[in-house]
N, C-alpha and C positions, 0 to 999 in steps of 0.2 A: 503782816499782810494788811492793807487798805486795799478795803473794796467803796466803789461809790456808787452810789445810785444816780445813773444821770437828771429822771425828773427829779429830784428834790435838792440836788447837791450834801445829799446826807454821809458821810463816810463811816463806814463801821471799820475798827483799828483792833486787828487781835493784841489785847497788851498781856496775854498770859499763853503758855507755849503750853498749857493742858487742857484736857477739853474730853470731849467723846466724838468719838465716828458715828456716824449714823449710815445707812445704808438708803440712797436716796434714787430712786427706779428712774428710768429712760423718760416718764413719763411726766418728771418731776415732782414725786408724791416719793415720801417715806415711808419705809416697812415696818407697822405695826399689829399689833393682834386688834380685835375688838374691842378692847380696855383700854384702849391708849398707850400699852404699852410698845415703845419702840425698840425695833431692833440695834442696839447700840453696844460699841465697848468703851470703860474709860480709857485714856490712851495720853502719853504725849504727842504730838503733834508730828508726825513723818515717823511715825515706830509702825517699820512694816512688817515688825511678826504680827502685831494688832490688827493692821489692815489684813494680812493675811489671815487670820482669823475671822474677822468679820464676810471677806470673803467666801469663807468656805460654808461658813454658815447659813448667807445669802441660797447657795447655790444647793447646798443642804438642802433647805427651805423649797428646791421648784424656782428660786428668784433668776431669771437667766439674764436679763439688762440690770443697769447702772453700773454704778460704783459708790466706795468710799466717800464720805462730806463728812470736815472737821469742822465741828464746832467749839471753836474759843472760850474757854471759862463756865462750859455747862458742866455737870456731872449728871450721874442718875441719882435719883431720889424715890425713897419708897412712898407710899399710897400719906402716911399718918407725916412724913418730913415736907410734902407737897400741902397737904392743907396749913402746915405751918407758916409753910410760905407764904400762902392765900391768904393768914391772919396778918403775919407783918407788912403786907403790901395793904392792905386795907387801913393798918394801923397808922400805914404813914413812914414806914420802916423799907429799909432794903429786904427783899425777899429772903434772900439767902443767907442767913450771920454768915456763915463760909464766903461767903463772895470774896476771892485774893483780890480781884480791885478795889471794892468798897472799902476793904479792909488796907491796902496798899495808901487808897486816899485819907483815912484817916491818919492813919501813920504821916505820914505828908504833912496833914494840917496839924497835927500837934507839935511835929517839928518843929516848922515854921514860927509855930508860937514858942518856940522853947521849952515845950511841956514831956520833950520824947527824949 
């Protein structure tokens, strides 16, 4: 899927089919606790036992608007894998060693060089 932002001409391109749902209200705001923590499941991407989980959950919860928003290439991470991220993004590094694109593009360029 390619989404485009009209002001900027920016296009964001899902290149990976897994991701996590989030559960995103009428209002355009995500369901989270006071901790940052959001309501999410990991998921491949149209797996609707997952969406239907998340749904039920939602509505568990009191949540009665939105629906379902797949995000591409996220996962959950816990409290101490998030500060790690915060060091490699500061260091200069991709946040995520897991990142399947990051890791997709290096594969890439080593080929290229003959090195894979």
């Amino acid at each position: 899927m390619t989404e485009t932002n009209n002001r900027s001409n920016i296009s964001v391109v899902d290149d990976v089919n897994y991701g996590v749902y989030v559960w995103r209200t009428d209002d355009g705001s995500y369901v989270g606790d006071e901790d940052g923590n959001y309501m999410l499941i990991a998921s491949r991407k149209g797996d609707q036992k997952n969406i239907a989980a998340l749904e039920r959950s939602a509505r568990y919860y009191g949540i009665e608007g939105g629906q379902p928003e797949f995000r591409s290439g996220a996962r959950p991470v816990s409290q101490s894998e998030y500060e790690d991220q915060v060091a490699r993004q500061r260091a200069g590094l991709v946040p995520d060693k897991y990142d399947l694109g990051s890791l997709l593009d290096d594969y890439r360029a080593k080929k290229s060089r003959g090195e894979a």
